[in-house]
C-alpha positions, 0 to 999 in steps of 0.5 A: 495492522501489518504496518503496526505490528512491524513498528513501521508506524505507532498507532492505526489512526494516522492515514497512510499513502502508498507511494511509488518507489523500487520494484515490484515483482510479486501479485499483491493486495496492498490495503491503504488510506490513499495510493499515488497513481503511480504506485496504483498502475504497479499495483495493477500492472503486477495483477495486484490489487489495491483496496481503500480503507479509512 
């Protein structure tokens, strides 16, 4: 809803992929359709969480 609601993306259908890129300095819970593994262990590794919706 976020991402919708930035404009980053039009519509919440489209099936979004969170990969790894830059820093991560903050505990997160990030919600998304698939995660690299990468950006999965940055997740994880900052005490954050990832949470798969479809």
């Amino acid at each position: 809803d976020l991402l919708l609601k930035k404009k980053i993306i039009k519509n919440n259908k489209l099936l979004v992929k969170v990969l790894a890129k830059g820093d991560l300095t903050k505990k997160l819970t990030v919600q998304a359709c698939k995660f690299s593994k990468k950006a999965k262990d940055i997740i994880e590794q900052n005490g954050g969480n990832i949470e798969i919706i479809r």
